[in-house]
C-alpha positions as CSV (number, residue, x, y, z in Angstrom):
1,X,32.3,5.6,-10.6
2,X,32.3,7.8,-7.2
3,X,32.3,5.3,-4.3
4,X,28.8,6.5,-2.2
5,X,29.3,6.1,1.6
6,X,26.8,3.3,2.7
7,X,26.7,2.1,-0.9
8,X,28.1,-1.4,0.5
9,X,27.4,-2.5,3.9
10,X,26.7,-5.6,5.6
11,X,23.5,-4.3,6.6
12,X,19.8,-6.3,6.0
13,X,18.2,-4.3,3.2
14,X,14.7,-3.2,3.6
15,X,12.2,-4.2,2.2
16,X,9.4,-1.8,3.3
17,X,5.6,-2.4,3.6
18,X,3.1,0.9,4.2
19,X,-1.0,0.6,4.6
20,X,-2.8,3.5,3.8
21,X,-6.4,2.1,6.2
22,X,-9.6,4.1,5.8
23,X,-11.1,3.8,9.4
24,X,-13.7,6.2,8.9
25,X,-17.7,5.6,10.1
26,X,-18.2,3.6,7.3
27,X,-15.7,0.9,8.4
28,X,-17.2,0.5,11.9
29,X,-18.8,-3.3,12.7
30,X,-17.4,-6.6,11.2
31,X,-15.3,-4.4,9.1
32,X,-12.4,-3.1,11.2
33,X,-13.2,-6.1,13.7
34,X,-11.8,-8.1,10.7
35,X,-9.7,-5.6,9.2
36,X,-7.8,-5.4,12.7
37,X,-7.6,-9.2,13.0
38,X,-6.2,-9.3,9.2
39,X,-3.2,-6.8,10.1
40,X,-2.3,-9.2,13.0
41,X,-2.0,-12.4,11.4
42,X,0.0,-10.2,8.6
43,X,2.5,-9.0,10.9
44,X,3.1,-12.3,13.0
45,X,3.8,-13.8,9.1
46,X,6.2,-10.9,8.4
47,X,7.8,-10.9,12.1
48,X,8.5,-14.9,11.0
49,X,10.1,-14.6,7.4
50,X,11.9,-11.0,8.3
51,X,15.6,-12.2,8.8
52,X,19.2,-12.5,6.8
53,X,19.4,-10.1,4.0
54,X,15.8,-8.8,4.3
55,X,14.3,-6.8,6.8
56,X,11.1,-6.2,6.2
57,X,10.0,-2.4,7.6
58,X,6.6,-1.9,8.3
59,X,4.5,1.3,8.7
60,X,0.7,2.2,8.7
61,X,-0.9,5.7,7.7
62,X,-4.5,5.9,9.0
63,X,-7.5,8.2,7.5
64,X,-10.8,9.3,8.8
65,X,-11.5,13.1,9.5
66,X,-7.9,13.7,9.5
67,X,-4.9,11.3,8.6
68,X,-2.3,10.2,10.7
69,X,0.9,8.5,11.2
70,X,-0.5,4.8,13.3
71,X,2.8,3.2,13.0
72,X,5.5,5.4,11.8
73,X,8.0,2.7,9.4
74,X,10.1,0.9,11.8
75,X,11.8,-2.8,11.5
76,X,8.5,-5.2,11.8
77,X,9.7,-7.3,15.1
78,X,9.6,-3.5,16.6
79,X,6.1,-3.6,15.8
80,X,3.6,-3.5,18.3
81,X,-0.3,-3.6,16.8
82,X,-2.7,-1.4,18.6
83,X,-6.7,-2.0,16.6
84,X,-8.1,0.5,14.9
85,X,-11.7,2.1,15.8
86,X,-13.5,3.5,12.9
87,X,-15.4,7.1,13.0
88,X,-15.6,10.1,11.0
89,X,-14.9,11.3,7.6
90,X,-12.6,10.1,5.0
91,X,-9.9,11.9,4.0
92,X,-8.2,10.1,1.5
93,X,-5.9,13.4,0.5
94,X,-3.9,13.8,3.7
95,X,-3.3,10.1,3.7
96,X,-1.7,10.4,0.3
97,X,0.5,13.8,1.4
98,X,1.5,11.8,4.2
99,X,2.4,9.2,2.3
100,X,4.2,10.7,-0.2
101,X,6.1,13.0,2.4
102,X,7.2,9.7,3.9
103,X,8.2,8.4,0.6
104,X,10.6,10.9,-0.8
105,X,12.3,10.9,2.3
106,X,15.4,9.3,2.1
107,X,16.5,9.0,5.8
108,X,13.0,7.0,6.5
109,X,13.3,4.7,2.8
110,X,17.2,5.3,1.8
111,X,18.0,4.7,-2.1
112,X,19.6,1.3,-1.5
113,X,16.2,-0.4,0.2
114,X,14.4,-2.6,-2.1
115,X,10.9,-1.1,-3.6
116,X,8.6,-0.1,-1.1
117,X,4.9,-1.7,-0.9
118,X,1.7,0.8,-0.3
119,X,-1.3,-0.8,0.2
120,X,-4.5,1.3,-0.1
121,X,-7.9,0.3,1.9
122,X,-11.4,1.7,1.9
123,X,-14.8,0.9,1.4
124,X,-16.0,4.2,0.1
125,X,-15.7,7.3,-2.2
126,X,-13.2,10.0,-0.2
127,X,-13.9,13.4,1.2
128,X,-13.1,16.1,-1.8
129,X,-9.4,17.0,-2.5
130,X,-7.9,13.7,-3.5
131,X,-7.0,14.2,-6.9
132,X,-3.8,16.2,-6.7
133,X,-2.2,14.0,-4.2
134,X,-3.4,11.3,-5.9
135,X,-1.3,12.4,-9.2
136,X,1.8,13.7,-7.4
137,X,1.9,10.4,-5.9
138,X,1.8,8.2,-8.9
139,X,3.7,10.6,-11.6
140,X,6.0,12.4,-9.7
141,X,9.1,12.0,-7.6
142,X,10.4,8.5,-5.7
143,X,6.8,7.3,-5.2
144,X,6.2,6.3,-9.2
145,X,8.1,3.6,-8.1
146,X,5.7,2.5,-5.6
147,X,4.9,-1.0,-5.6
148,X,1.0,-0.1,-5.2
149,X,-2.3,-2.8,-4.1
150,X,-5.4,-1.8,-3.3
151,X,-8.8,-3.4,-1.6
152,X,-11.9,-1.9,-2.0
153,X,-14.3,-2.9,0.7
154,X,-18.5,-3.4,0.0
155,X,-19.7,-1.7,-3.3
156,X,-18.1,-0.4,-6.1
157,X,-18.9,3.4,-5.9
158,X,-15.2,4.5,-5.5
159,X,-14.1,1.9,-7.9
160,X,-12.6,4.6,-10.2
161,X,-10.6,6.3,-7.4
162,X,-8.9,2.9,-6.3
163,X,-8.1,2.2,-9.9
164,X,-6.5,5.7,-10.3
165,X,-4.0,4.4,-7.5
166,X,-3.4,1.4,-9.6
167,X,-2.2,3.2,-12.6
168,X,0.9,1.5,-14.3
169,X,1.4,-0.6,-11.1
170,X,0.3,-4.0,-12.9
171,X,-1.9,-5.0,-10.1
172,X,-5.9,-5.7,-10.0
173,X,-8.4,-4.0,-7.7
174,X,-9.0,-6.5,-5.2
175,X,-12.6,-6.3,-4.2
176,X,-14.3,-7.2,-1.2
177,X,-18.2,-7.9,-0.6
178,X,-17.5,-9.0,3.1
179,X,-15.4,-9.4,5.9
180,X,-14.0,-12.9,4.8
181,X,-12.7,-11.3,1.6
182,X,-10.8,-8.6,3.9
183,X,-8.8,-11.3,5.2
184,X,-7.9,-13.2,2.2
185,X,-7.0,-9.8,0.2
186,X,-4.3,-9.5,3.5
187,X,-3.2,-13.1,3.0
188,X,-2.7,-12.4,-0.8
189,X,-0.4,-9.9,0.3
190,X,1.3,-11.5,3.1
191,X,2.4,-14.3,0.5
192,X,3.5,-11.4,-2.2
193,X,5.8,-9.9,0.5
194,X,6.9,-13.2,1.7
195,X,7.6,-14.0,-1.5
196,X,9.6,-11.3,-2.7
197,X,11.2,-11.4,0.6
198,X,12.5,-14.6,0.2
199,X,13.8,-13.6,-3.6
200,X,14.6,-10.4,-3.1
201,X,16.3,-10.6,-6.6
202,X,12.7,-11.5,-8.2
203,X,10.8,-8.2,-6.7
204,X,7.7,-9.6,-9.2
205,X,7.2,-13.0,-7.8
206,X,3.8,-13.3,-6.4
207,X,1.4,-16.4,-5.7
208,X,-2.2,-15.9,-7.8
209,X,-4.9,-13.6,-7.6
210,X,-8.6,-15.4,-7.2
211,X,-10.0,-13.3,-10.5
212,X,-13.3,-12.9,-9.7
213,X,-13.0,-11.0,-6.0
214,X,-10.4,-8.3,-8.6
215,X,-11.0,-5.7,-11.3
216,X,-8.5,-5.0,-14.0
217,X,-6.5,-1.7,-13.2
218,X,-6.4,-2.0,-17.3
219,X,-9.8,-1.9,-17.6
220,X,-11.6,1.0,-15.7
221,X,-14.9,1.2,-18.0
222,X,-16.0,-2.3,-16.7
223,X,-17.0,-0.1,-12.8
224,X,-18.7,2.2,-11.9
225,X,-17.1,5.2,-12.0
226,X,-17.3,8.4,-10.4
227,X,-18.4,11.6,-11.2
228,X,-15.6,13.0,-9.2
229,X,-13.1,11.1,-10.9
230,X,-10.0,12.5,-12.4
231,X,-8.8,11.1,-15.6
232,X,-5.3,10.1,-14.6
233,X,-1.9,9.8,-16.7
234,X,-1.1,6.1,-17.7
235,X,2.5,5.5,-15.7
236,X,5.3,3.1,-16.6
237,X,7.3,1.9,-13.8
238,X,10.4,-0.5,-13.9
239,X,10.6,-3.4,-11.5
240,X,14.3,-2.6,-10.4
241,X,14.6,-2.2,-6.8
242,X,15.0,1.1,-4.9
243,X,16.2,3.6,-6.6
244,X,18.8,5.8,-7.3
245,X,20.4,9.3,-5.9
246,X,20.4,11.9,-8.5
């Protein structure tokens, strides 16, 4: 077997986190008041447990009119939380190129990193365009690895969209019908991380899911769909970590 150059180091290996955070008009009030506040208490958690042979990176992609880079993926202490203010549209599809650009990047997330987390929030059905992205980034490339979670914040009009993102990830629809629920969705995933940080050889150890604030990603008939909606490939993804060159 060729010997590849970085292959074996003595480095930390990363372990990287990414939110995808719908901050558009809809989110504005006790939403990203909480929302922000949830995010915080996240990173102190992560800034704690990051150490030894996992460091946890940490990155945050924003979306309203347009999408954004908030916190390009950096080693969490480097972190430095500026809050959110919600207004304007919600453009769902840039957030997803970005994404998915950062994702088959190999200089940002090299092969050797354990499998990245992306963590999708909203509270409402996006602006038109999402469906390509949306299936690039669960069936194609690096990112079918993704290690995806999603929140859905108030009703469940865009249930069928967050669901989409789920496909062949193994994870519920979290769902929340207020602003406690948006923190307790951020603790679930705090602990996950944490988890899998501390047993980096166990990338599926996770604490429990309260079942009735989720939705089956198996089941997608039991919501409300939408009309919009894009019938979506079923994906199978293995649990090994990172990945490798081709």
């Amino acid at each position: 077997m060729a010997f590849k150059a970085g292959e074996y180091t003595d480095e930390a290996k990363a372990l990287p986190v990414i939110l995808l955070l719908d901050i558009s008009g809809s989110m504005s009030g006790s939403k990203i008041t909480t929302l922000n506040q949830a995010v915080r208490t996240m990173l102190e958690e992560f800034k704690r447990i990051s150490s030894g042979e996992t460091q946890i990176r940490f990155g945050v992609i924003t979306f309203e009119s347009e999408a954004r880079v908030h916190i390009p993926l950096q080693n969490v202490e480097n972190v430095s939380w500026r809050d959110l203010h919600a207004g304007g549209g919600t453009n769902l599809m840039d957030a997803l190129v970005l994404v998915k650009n950062l994702y088959e990047d190999r200089n940002v997330i090299p092969s050797r990193s354990y499998r990245p987390t992306v963590i999708l929030v909203s509270d409402g059905m996006p602006d038109s365009g999402w469906e390509d992205p949306m299936k690039a980034f669960i069936t194609t490339g690096r990112s079918i690895k993704a290690n995806r979670m999603s929140m859905l914040i108030g009703d469940n009009s865009a249930a069928q969209v967050m669901l989409q993102f789920l496909q062949g990830s193994g994870n519920p629809l979290f769902f929340a019908r207020d602003a406690g629920d948006i923190s307790k969705f951020f603790q679930y995933v705090t602990e996950t991380t944490t988890a899998q940080a501390k047993n980096p050889d166990d990338p599926v150890a996770s604490p429990t899911y309260d079942p009735e604030n989720t939705i089956a990603a198996t089941a997608p008939t039991e919501v409300a769909t939408a009309s919009t909606a894009t019938p979506m490939a079923t994906v199978t993804v293995n649990n090994d970590e990172g990945d490798e060159d081709e």
